[in-house]
Every structure is written in structure tokens, then in C-alpha cells.
N, C-alpha and C positions, 0 to 999 in steps of 0.2 A: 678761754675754751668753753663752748656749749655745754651743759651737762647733759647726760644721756636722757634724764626724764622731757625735755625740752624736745630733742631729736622725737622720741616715741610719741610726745602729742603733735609735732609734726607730720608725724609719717603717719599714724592713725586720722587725722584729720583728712591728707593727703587721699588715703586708701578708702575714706569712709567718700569721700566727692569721686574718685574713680569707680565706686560702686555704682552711685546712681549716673553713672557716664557708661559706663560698661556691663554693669552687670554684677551682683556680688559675687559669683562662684568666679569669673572671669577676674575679679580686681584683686582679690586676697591668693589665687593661688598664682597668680605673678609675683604680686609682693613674696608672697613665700617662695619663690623661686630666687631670693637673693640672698648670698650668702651671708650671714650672721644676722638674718631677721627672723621672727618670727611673730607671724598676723595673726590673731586669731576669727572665726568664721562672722565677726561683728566690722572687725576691722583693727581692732584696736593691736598696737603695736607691743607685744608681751616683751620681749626679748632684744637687744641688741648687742651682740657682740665684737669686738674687735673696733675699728675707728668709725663713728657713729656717722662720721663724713664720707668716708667712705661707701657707708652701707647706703647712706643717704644717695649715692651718685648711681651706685649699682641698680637699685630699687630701681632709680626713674628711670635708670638707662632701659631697665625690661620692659616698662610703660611705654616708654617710646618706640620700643619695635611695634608696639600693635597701634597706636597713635602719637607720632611724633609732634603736630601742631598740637594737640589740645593739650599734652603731655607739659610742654614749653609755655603753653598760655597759661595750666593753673600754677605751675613751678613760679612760674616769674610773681601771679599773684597771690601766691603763698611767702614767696620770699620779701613782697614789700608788706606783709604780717609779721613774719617771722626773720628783721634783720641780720640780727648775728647769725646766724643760720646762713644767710646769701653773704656774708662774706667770708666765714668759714669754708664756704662751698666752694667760691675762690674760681670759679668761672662763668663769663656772661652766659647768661639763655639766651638765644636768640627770639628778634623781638618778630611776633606772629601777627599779620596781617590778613584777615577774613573777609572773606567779597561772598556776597549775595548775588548769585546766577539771578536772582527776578530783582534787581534795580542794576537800571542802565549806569553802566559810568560818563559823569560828566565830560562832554565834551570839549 
């Protein structure tokens, strides 16, 4: 089992890359919108309570209402960072594929 301090610099890492993605006022009051976390205004992850896996699935699932591909791209590349974490977490991300409107697809 993960230890909690391991989840929190996950999830502060997480929170601190969705700031300069969204916004700081935007990334920490979603994270704080999940039940047994608490972000505080830098990003950093104070508090977790109840199953850190759990809190970990809830978090991102709120990120992913407001972006669900980027959400899924840094997840997956935070979890080949942080492996026991992705397999505690115990289900695939799905894998996100990005296309640029200004280059032609090969024909």
C-alpha cells in the first residue's frame, strides 16, 4: 500500500501542472471540490482523508469534467512517474491522441 505522503506529492505535483494549464484560482478550487482533500492556494496537497485511492480517482475525475483529454494525458504521465500509484489506482487511462488542424494528415 502507497503511503499517504506519497498520494499528497502526487496530487500537489498534479494540481501544481493543472495551474499553469488552467489557471491557479480554476485548478486548486476543483481539487478542493473533492471529498477528503484539501489544496491549499500554492497547490500543495495538506490533507487527505479516507482511502488516498480513492481521493486520487475523485480529484481527477473533477479535472476531467472541465478537460478530459489533457486530464488523461498528464494522469497517464504522471503515473509512468509515480508507478505504485497507477497500479493501486487499478484502472487504464485511456491513451490520448492529439492532431494539429495546421499539418495535413499523410495520405
Amino acid at each position: 500500500m502507497v503511503q499517504i505522503p506519497k498520494y499528497k506529492q502526487f496530487i500537489s505535483e498534479f494540481v501544481r501542472q493543472q495551474m499553469t494549464v488552467l489557471g491557479p484560482n480554476l485548478a486548486v478550487s476543483t481539487a478542493n471540490r473533492t471529498v477528503g482533500l484539501e489544496v491549499n492556494h500554492k497547490g500543495a496537497a495538506l490533507e487527505i482523508t479516507g482511502d488516498p485511492a480513492l481521493v486520487l480517482k475523485t480529484m481527477l475525475g473533477e479535472f476531467s469534467k472541465l478537460s478530459p483529454h489533457l486530464t488523461n494525458y498528464f494522469t497517464r504521465t504522471f503515473f509512468v512517474k509515480y508507478p505504485d500509484i497507477a497500479e493501486e489506482y487499478g484502472e487504464p487511462i485511456p491513451k490520448i491522441n492529439f492532431v494539429c488542424a495546421l499539418i495535413k494528415p499523410k495520405a
